[in-house]
C-alpha positions in Angstrom: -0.9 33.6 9.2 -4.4 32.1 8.1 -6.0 32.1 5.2 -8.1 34.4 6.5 -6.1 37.0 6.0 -4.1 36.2 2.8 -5.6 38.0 0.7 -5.4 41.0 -0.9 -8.7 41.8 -1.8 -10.8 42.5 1.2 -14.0 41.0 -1.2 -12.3 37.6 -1.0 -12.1 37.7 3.0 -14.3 35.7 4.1 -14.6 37.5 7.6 -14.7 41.1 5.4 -18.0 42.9 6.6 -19.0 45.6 4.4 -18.8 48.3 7.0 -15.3 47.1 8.1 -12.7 49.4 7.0 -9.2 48.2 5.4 -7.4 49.9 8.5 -9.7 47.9 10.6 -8.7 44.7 8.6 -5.3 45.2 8.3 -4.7 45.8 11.8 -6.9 42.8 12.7 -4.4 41.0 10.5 -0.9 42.4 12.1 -2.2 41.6 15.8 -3.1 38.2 14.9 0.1 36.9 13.1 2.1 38.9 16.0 -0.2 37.5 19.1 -0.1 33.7 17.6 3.7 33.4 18.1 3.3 32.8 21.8 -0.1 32.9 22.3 -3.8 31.2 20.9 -5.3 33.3 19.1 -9.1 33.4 18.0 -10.1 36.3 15.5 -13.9 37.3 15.1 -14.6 34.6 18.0 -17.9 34.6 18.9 -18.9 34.8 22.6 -22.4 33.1 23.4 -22.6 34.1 26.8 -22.8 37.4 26.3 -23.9 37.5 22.0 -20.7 39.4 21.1 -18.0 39.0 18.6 -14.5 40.0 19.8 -12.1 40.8 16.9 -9.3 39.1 18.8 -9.5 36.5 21.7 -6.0 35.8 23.6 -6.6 32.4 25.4 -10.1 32.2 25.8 -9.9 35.5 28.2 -8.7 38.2 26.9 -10.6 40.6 24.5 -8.8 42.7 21.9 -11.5 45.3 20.3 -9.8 47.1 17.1 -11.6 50.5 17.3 -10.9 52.6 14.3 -14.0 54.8 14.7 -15.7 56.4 17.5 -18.7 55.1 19.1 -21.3 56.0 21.4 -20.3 56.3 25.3 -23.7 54.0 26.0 -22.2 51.1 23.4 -18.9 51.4 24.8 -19.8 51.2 28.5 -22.2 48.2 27.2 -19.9 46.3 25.2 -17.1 46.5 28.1 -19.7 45.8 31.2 -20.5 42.7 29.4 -17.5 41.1 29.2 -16.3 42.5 32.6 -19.7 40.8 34.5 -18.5 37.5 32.4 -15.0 37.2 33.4 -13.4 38.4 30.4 -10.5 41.6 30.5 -10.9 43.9 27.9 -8.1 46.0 25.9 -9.8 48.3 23.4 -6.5 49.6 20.9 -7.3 52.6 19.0 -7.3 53.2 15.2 -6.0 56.6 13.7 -9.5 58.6 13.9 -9.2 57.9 17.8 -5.8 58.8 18.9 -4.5 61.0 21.2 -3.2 64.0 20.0 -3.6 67.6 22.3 -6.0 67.0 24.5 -8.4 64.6 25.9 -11.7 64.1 24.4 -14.8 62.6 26.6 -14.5 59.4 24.2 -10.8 59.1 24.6 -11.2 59.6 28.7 -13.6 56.1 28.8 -10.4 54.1 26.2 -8.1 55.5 29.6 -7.0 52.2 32.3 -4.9 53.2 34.9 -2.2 51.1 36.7 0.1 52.3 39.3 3.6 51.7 37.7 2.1 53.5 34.0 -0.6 56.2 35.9 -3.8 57.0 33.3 -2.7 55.2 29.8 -4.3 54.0 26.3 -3.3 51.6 23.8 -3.0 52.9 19.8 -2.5 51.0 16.7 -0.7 52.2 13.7 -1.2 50.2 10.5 1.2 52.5 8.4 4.0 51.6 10.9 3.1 48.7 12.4 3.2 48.9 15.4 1.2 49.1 19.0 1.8 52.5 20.7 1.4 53.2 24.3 0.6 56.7 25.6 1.1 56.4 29.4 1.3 59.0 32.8 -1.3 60.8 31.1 -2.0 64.1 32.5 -3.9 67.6 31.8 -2.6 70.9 32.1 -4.6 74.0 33.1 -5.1 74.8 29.1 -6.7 71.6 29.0 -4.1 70.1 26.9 -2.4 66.1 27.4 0.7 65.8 28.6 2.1 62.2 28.4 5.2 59.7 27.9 5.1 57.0 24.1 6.2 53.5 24.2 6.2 52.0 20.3 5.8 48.2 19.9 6.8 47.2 16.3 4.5 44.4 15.1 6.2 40.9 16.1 8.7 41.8 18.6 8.5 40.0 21.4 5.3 38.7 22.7 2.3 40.9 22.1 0.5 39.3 25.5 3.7 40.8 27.4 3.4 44.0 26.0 0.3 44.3 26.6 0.7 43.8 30.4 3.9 45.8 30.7 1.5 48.7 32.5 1.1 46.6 35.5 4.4 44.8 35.2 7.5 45.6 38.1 9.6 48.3 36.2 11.7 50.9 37.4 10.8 54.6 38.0 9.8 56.9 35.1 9.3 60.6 35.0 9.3 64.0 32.8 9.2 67.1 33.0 5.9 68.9 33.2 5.6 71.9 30.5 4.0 75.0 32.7 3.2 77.8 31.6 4.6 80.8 33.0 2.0 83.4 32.0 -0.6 81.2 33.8 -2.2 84.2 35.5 -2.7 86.1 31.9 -4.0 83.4 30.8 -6.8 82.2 33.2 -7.7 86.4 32.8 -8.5 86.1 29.1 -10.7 82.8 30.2 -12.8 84.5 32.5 -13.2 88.0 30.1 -14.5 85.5 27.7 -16.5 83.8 30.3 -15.5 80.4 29.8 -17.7 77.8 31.3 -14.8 76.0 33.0 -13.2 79.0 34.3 -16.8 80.9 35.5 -17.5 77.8 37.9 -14.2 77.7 39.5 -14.8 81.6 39.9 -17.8 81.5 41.3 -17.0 78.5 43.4 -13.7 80.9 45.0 -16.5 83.8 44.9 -18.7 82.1 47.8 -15.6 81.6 49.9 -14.6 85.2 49.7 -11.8 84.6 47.1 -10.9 85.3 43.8 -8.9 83.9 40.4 -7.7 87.6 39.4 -5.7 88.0 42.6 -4.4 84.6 42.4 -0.4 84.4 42.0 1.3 82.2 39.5 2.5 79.4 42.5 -0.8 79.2 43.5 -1.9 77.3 40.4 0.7 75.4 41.1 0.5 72.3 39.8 -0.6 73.1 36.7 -0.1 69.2 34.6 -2.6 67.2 36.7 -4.0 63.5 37.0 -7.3 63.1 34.2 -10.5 64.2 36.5 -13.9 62.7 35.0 -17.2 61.3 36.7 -16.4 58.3 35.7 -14.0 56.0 33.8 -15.5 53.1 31.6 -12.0 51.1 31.7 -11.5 51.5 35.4 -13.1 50.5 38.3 -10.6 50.9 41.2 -10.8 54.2 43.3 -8.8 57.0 42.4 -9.3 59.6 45.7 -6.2 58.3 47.4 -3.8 58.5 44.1 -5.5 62.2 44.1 -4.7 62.9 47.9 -1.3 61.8 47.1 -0.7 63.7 44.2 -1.7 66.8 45.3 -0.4 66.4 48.7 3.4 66.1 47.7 3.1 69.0 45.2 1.5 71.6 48.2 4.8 70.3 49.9 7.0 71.1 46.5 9.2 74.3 47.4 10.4 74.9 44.0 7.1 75.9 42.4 9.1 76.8 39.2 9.5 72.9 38.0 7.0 69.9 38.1 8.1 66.6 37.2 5.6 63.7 36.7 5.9 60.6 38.3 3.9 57.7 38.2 1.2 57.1 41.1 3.3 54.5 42.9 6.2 57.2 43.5 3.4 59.6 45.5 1.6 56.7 47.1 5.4 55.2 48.6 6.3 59.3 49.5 3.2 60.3 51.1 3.6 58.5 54.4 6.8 61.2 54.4 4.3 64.1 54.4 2.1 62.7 57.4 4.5 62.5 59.4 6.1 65.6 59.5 
């Protein structure tokens, strides 16, 4: 490890600002002795082209940002359109304040890439345990809440550039099962007697086609664990619609409405040709 990080007393680091927290350092510290056993490694390395300091540079390419606090949408989008628009990739790994826990928050949704092996997935950092965490086929039930599968990567095992490809790496075929709720109906009743916002558009939307939530059955809300929906995704720039088509399309064809399992987007994308033909 540098000297950089050898000491104890965040004063004596000599790359210690004062706003930069000791989870933020130590973190710093863990993914830079792990990432320079197979890989150069640049911490606090200054980019000209585009005035920005990344807080961990894989071979002059890749950008590691160590984000242990949450930021403004506008800085985030900025920060990761310039390096995208000067050929650099950009992983942002979350700090404690920022990780995922029951559901998705706007923030969280832009820290979201998406590959078709892993499906919607974000990258968290653990400084009490040490190790890298990978949250992966994230989806959303109809309660709003996160559904997803955890991968933990213990600081120094293995190379931390592989790891942090493994979402777009060949791999074999993953899957859970989706927790549905089986008082789904009740349930989207209490939403609409408290006139939630969500649940009111969706009403009125079925209101101007002549249908209704309150006489809907529980299979009709079937599936309830979904892909992420958003606007737009800071981290991605592929488009989504067909992964959507696909997803939804092999569910509708589902006869046992009773179970969902997840699967990544590959599975629907390599199954829908199936559906199209019958």
């Amino acid at each position: 490890m540098r000297p950089h990080f050898a000491h104890i007393s965040l004063e004596n680091c000599s790359f210690y600002a004062e706003n930069e927290s000791a989870e933020h350092l130590n973190l710093k510290a863990g993914l830079y002795s792990w990432g320079t056993q197979s890989q150069e490694v640049q911490v606090e390395a200054f980019l000209p082209e585009i005035r920005q300091i990344a807080d961990l540079l894989i071979d002059d390419r890749i950008a590691l940002e160590v984000q242990c606090s949450p930021l403004s949408q506008e800085r985030l989008e900025g920060r990761t359109l310039s390096y995208r628009q000067h050929g650099y990739q950009v992983l942002w790994l979350l700090g404690k304040k920022l990780w995922l826990k029951q559901s998705l928050t706007r923030l969280q949704k832009d820290f979201l890439y998406f590959s078709q092996n892993m499906g919607f997935h974000l990258w968290e950092l653990d400084e009490k345990k040490q190790e890298l965490r990978l949250k992966y086929l994230i989806h959303e039930d109809l309660h709003g809440r996160a559904q997803y599968k955890v991968k933990s990567f213990p600081f120094g095992q293995g190379s931390l550039l592989s790891v942090l490809r493994s979402p777009f790496q060949k791999q074999g075929l993953e899957s859970y099962l989706a927790r549905q709720d089986p008082e789904i109906c009740r349930y989207v009743r209490q939403q609409l007697y408290y006139q939630q916002p969500r649940w009111m558009k969706l009403q009125a939307q079925l209101y101007q086609k002549g249908d209704n939530l309150l006489t809907k059955s529980a299979e009709d809300f079937y599936p309830q664990v979904r892909p992420v929906q958003a606007s737009s995704f800071c981290q991605i720039t592929r488009d989504l619609t067909s992964y959507y088509q696909h997803f939804h399309r092999y569910y509708q064809a589902e006869k046992n409405k009773q179970l969902q399992i997840i699967y990544p987007p590959v599975f629907y994308a390599r199954i829908s040709p199936t559906f199209m033909i019958k």
